[in-house]
Every structure is written in C-alpha cells, then in structure tokens.
BAPA-924414 format. One line per field, with one value per residue (C-alpha): residue number from 1; z, x, y. Coordinates in steps of 0.1 Angstrom, whole numbers. Each point is the difference from the previous one (the first is absolute). Layout:
BEGIN
nr	c(NUM  ...)
Z	c(Z  ...)
X	c(X  ...)
Y	c(Y  ...)
***
This chain:
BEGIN
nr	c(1  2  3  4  5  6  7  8  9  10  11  12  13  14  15  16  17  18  19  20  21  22  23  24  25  26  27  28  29  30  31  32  33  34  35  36  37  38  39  40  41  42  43  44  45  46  47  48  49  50  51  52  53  54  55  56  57  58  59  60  61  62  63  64  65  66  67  68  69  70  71  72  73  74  75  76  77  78  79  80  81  82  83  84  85  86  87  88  89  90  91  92  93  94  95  96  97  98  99  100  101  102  103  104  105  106  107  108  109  110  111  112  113  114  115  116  117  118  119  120  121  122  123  124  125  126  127  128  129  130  131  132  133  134  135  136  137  138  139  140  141  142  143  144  145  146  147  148  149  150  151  152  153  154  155  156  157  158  159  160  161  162  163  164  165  166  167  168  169  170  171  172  173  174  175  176  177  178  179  180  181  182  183  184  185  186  187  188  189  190  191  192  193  194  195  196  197  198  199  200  201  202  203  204  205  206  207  208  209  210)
Z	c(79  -24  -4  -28  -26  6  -33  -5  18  -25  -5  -5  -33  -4  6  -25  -30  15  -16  -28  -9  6  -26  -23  -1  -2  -27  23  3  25  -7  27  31  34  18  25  27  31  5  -20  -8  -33  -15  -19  -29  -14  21  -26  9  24  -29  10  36  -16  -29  20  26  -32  -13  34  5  -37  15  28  19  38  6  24  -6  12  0  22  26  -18  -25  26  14  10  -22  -25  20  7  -34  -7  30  -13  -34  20  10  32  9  11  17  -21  25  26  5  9  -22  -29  -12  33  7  -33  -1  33  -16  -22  25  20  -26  -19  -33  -8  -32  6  -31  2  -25  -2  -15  30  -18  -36  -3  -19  22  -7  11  17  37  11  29  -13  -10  39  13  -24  12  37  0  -21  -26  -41  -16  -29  -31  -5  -31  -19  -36  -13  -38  -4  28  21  31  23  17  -8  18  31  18  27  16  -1  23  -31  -3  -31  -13  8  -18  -31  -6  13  -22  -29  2  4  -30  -19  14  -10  28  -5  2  -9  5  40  2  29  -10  15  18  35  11  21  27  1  1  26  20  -9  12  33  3  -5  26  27)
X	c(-108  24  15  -8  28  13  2  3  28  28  28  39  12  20  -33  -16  30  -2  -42  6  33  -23  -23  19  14  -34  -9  -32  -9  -15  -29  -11  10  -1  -30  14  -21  14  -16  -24  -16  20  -13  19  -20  0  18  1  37  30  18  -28  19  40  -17  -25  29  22  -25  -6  40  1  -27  19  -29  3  -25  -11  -14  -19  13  -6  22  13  16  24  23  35  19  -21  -28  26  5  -38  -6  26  -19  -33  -10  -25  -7  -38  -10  -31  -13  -4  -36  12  -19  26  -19  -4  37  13  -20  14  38  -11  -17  31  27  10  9  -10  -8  -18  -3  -29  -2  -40  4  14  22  19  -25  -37  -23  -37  2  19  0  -15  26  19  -31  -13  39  -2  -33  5  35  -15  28  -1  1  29  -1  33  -5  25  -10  19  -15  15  31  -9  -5  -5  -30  -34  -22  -3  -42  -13  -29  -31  -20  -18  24  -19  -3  46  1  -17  28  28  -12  -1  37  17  -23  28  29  9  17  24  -23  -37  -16  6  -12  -31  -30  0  -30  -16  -5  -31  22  14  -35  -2  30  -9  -41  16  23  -25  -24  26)
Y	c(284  10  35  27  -5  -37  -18  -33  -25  -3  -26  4  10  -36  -17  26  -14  -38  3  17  -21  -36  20  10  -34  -18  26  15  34  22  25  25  19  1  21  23  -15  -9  -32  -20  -38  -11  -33  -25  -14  -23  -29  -30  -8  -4  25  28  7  8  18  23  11  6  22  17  7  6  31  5  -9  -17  -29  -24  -36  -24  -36  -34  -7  -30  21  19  -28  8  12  8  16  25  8  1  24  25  -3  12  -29  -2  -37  -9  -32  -13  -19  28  5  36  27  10  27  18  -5  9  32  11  -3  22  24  4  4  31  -13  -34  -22  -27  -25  -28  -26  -3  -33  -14  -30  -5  -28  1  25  0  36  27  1  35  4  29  19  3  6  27  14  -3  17  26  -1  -4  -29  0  -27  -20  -21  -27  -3  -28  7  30  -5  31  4  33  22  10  26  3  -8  12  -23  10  -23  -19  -27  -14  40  0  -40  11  27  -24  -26  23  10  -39  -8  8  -13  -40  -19  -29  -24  16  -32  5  33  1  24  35  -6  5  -34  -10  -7  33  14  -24  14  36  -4  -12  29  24  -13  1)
***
C-alpha cells in the first residue's frame, strides 16, 4: 500500500504549458484541483466524441495531474502507439476473457501513486448506460473514486469531489448521477444513463456468492 504523505503522480512542467496552451487556444477552461491522494479511480464523463480524449489530457496537464488510460489495442500501432503510451496510455485486448476488473484493481494495489481514468461509457458511440467497471476497481482496491467531467456548454473541464464507495452501488450511483447531471457533453444525444444495469447486478450477485 501506499505510504503516509505520497500525493498524487504529477507530470512535467512542459506537459503542464502544452494543456493549458491547447486550452487557451480552444478557449476552454479548467475548474478544480487536484486531491492530494496518492492514488485513486478518476472517471471520464461523458465520452460522446473522439475530441473528449485530447481535451481531457489537456485539462489533466493543464492540473498538472499524471493519468493512465484505457484504450484497445488497435489504437496503439507503431508509431503512434508510442506516442499514445507516453500520453498514459495502457492498451487492453477486448477480446481477452481475462477478468479486467480483478487485474486492473491489482495495478492499483501495488503502485504508490497512481491515476487511473475509466471512461464508464465504454465508447464515443450512443451507450444505453454506463458500464459499472470502474465503480468495483474502485471498491476492491479500496481507493476513492474522483469525478473528471467535460462540459462542452460552458467549455470547462476539470475535477469534482472525490467518493469513497460504500458497498451500495445503487446508494454511490444516485450521488454520481446527481453530479454529471449537469455537465452537457458534445454530443448529449449519446450520453448512456447512469444506471446499474441488470447485467451488472447479474455480475455482482455472482461475485458475491463466490
């Protein structure tokens, strides 16, 4: 587990200038700070559009904040992947029947300082509803859950609070769901409901039995 006293991973000053140049040039703001908390679950929401990945890491190094990121394999071919991976970038194969959850929440177990962002949406295309994936890596590495939010109404883009599950995942959705009830995404039409789907139920039900 972590130490007493490590805050959060941190990037280098010239990415910190690169984000809040692209901002300043796209005429965004950001709003909020950075918890001093070591590691933590930050979700990405919402994820209408390709534009949501350049303009979230901008508003990250605009905080000086370090993340990682979830993306398909597809998406890191030579040389680009390169580029992507030194952006944060962790690539996941999709069609491994491996458990994500399990693995992902053991990263986080083992590192110091880590950030861990999780696009609950899954896919810039229409969702019916958020995938509940970052909510159980959150709860079985016992870390916080931290909102990361594009509003594309009013061109901001930063941090909420930070959550700490409880173990009522509908009890944690209600109060998630209350705060991204504001925020407008590029594309609102596309937005999936932040819900626990039957299937996560499902998933969860099975979990707990084991």
């Amino acid at each position: 587990m972590s130490k007493s006293g490590i805050g959060p991973p941190r990037i280098r000053k010239i990415q910190t200038l690169l984000g809040i140049l692209f901002l300043a040039i796209t005429g965004w703001k950001v709003a909020g700070s950075v918890p001093e908390i070591p590691k933590f679950v930050l979700v990405l929401a919402p994820h209408t559009s390709n534009w949501d990945l350049p303009f979230i890491l901008a508003v990250m190094y605009g905080l000086g904040l370090k993340i990682n990121w979830f993306g398909k394999k597809e998406l890191f071919p030579w040389p680009v992947g390169s580029v992507f991976k030194w952006l944060g970038g962790i690539p996941i194969d999709r069609s491994s029947r491996q458990n994500m959850v399990q693995q992902t929440a053991q990263m986080i177990w083992e590192r110091e300082q880590i950030v861990v962002g999780i696009a609950p949406e899954g896919t810039r295309s229409q969702s019916r509803h958020w995938s509940t994936g970052f909510y159980y890596i959150a709860n079985l590495a016992q870390v916080p859950i931290v909102f990361g939010y594009l509003d594309y109404a009013r061109k901001v883009g930063g941090l909420g609070p930070a959550m700490h599950t409880t173990g009522n995942i509908e009890a944690d959705m209600k109060v998630i769901r209350e705060f991204y009830s504001g925020i407008t995404a590029k594309y609102p039409h596309k937005v999936g409901e932040i819900i626990v789907s039957q299937r996560a139920w499902h998933q969860n039900s099975q979990n707990d039995n084991r």
